[in-house]
C-alpha positions as CSV (number, residue, x, y, z in Angstrom):
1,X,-18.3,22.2,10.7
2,X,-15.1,21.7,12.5
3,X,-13.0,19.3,10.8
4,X,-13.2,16.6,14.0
5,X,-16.8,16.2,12.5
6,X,-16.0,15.0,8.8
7,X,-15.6,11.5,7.9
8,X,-12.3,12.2,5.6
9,X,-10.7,13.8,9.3
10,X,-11.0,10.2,10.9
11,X,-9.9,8.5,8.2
12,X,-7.1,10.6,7.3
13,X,-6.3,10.6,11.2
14,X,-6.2,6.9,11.6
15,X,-4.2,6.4,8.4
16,X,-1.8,8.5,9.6
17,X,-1.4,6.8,13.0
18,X,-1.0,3.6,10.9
19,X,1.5,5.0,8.4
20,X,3.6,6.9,11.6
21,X,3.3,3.5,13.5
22,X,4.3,1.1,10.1
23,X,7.5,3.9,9.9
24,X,8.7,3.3,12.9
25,X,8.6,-0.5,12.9
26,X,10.6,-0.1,9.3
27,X,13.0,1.7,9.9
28,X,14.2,-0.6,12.1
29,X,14.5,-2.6,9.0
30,X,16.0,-0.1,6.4
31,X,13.0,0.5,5.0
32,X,9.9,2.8,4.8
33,X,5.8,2.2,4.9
34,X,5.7,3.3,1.2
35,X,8.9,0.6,0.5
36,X,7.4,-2.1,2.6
37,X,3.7,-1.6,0.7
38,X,5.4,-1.5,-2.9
39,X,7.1,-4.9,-2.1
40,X,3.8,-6.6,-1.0
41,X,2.3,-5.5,-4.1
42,X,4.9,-7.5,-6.1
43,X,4.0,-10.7,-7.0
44,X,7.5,-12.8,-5.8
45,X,7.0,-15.5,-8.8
46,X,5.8,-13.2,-12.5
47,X,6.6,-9.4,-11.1
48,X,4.0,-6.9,-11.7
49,X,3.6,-4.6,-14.6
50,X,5.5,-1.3,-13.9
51,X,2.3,0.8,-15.1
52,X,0.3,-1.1,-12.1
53,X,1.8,-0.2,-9.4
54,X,1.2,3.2,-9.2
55,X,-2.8,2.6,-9.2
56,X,-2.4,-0.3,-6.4
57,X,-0.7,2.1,-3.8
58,X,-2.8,5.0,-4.8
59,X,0.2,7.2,-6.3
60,X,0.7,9.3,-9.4
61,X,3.5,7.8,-11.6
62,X,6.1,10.3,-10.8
63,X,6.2,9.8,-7.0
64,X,6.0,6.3,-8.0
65,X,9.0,6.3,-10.3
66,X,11.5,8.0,-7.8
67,X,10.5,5.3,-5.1
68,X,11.2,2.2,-7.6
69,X,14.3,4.2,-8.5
70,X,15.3,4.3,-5.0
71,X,14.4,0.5,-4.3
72,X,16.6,-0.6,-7.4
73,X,19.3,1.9,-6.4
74,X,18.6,-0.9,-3.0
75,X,18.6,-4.2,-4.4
76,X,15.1,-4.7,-3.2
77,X,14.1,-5.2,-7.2
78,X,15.1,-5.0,-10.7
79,X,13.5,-4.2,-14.2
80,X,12.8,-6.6,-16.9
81,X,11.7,-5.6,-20.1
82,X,8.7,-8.3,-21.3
83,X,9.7,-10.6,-23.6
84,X,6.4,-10.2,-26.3
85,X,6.3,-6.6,-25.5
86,X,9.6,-4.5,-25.7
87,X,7.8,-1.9,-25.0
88,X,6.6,-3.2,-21.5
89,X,8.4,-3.4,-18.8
90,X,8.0,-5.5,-15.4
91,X,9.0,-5.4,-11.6
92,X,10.7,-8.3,-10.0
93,X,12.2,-8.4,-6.6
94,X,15.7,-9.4,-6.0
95,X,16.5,-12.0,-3.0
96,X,17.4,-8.9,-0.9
97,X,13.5,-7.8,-1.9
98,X,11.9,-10.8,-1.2
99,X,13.4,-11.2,2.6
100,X,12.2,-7.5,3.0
101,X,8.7,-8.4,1.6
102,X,8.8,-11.2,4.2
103,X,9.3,-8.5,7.1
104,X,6.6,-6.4,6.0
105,X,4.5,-9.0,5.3
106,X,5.1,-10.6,9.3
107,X,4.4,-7.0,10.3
108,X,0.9,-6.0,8.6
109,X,0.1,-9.5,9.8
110,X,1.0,-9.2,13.3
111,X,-0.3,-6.0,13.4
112,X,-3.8,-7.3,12.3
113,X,-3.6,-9.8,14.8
114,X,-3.2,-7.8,18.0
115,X,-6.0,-5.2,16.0
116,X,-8.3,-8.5,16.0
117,X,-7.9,-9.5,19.1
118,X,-8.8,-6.4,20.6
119,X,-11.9,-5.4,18.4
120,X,-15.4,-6.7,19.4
121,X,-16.6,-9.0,16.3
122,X,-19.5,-6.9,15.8
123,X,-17.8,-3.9,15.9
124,X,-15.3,-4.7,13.4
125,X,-18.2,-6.4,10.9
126,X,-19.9,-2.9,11.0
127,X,-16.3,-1.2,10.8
128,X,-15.9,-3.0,7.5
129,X,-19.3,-2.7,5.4
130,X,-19.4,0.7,7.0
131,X,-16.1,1.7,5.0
132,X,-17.1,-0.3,1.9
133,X,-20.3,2.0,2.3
134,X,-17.8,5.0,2.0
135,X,-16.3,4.1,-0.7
136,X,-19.0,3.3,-3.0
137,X,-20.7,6.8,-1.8
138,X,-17.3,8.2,-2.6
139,X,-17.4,6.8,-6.1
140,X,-20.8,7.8,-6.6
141,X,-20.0,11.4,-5.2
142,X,-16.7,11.6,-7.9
143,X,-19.1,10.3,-10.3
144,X,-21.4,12.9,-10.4
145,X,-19.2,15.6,-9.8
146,X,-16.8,14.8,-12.4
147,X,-18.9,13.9,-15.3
């Protein structure tokens, strides 16, 4: 089987085009996809849980911690500990954050835009339960093979 003929080749491929293409576009910003898609994962009113990012972006928590490291080092966010938990501690962007979560934001959306607009209807309704199918093979597959 050449690896043109697996599914995890196309998807890998096409997330890679998206990642390379999201890059670009942030750089021009100061910022990378992986910075951009931490941001919009950071609820801009209560913060999010440190221990929940990591999960959200599909990351283990060391790649994780050098990014949010890098971000505070940035001004995009700050720590807080939780009040009724010391032990807990929460995410918050700073004002610096928030105007970058804005960019991102404008650019997924854009992006999803001029995606729509070219995609037949149909296509992309087939595109859509087709890769919910995937996933909940995927599961099932790491399901049986794990346990």
């Amino acid at each position: 089987m050449k690896p043109s003929e697996t599914i995890d080749y196309h998807i890998k491929f096409l997330w890679h085009s998206i990642s390379n293409l999201y890059n670009q576009i942030a750089q021009e910003f100061d910022l990378t996809q992986a910075t951009g898609y931490a941001l919009l994962n950071i609820d801009s009113k209560q913060g999010i849980a440190a221990t929940k990012i990591a999960p959200l972006m599909g990351m283990k928590a060391t790649s994780l911690s050098r990014m949010l490291k890098k971000m505070e080092s940035d001004n995009l966010i700050y720590k807080k500990k939780c009040e009724n938990d010391g032990r807990s501690v929460r995410i918050h962007l700073t004002q610096k954050g928030e105007a970058k979560k804005k960019i991102a934001r404008n650019v997924v959306i854009e992006f999803n835009q001029y995606m729509l607009q070219r995609l037949d209807q149909s296509d992309l309704k087939k595109y859509f339960e087709t890769m919910q199918s995937i996933t909940e093979i995927t599961e099932e597959y790491k399901n049986l093979k794990l346990n």
